[in-house]
C-alpha positions as CSV (number, residue, x, y, z in Angstrom):
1,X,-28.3,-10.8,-22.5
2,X,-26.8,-13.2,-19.8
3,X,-27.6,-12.8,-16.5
4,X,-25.9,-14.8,-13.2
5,X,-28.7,-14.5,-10.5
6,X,-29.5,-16.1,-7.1
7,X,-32.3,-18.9,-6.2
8,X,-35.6,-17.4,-6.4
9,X,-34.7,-14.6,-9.3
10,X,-37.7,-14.7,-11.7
11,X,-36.0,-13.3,-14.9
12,X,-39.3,-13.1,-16.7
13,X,-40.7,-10.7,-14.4
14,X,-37.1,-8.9,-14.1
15,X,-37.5,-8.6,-18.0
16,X,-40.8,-6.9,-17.6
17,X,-39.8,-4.4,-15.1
18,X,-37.0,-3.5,-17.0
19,X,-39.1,-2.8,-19.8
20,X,-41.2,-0.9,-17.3
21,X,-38.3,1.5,-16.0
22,X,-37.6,2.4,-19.7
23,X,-40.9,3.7,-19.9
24,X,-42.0,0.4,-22.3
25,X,-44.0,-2.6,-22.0
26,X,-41.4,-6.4,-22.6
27,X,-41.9,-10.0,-22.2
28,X,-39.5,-12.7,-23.0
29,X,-39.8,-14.8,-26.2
30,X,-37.3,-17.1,-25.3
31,X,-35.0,-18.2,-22.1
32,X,-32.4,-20.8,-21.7
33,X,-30.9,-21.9,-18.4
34,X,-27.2,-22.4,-19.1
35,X,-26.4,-23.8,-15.4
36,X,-27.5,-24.5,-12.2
37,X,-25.3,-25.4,-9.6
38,X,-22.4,-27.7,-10.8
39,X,-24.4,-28.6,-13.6
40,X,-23.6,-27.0,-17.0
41,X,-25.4,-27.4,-20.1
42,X,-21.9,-27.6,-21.9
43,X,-21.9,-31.3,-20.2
44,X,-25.1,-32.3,-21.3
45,X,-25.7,-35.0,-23.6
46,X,-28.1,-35.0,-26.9
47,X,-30.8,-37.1,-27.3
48,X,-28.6,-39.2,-29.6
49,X,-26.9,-40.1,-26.7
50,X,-29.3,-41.2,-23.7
51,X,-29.7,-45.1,-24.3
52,X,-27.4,-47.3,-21.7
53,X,-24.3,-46.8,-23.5
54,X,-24.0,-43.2,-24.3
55,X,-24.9,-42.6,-20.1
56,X,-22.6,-45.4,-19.1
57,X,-19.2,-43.3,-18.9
58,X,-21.4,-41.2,-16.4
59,X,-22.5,-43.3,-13.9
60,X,-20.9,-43.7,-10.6
């Protein structure tokens, strides 16, 4: 599922506690931060890419 949260959310915990409410034990296998701020992972670059010229169009 995607979640948008606020500073200071633990999802792992929220995940457990969900599990919890439906009568269940959870964990998570797996979590990805997609964003933070104005910082999107759509943006990001592979590892292909960090060397000077593959950052260069980037820097102020």
């Amino acid at each position: 599922f995607y979640l948008r949260c606020s500073r200071g959310t633990y999802v792992r915990q929220l995940a457990e506690d969900i599990a919890r409410d439906l009568g269940s034990v959870g964990h998570l296998t797996q979590i990805e931060r997609l964003s933070v701020g104005e910082f999107n992972i759509k943006d990001a670059l592979s590892l292909e890419n960090i060397d000077e010229s593959g950052i260069q169009p980037y820097i102020c």
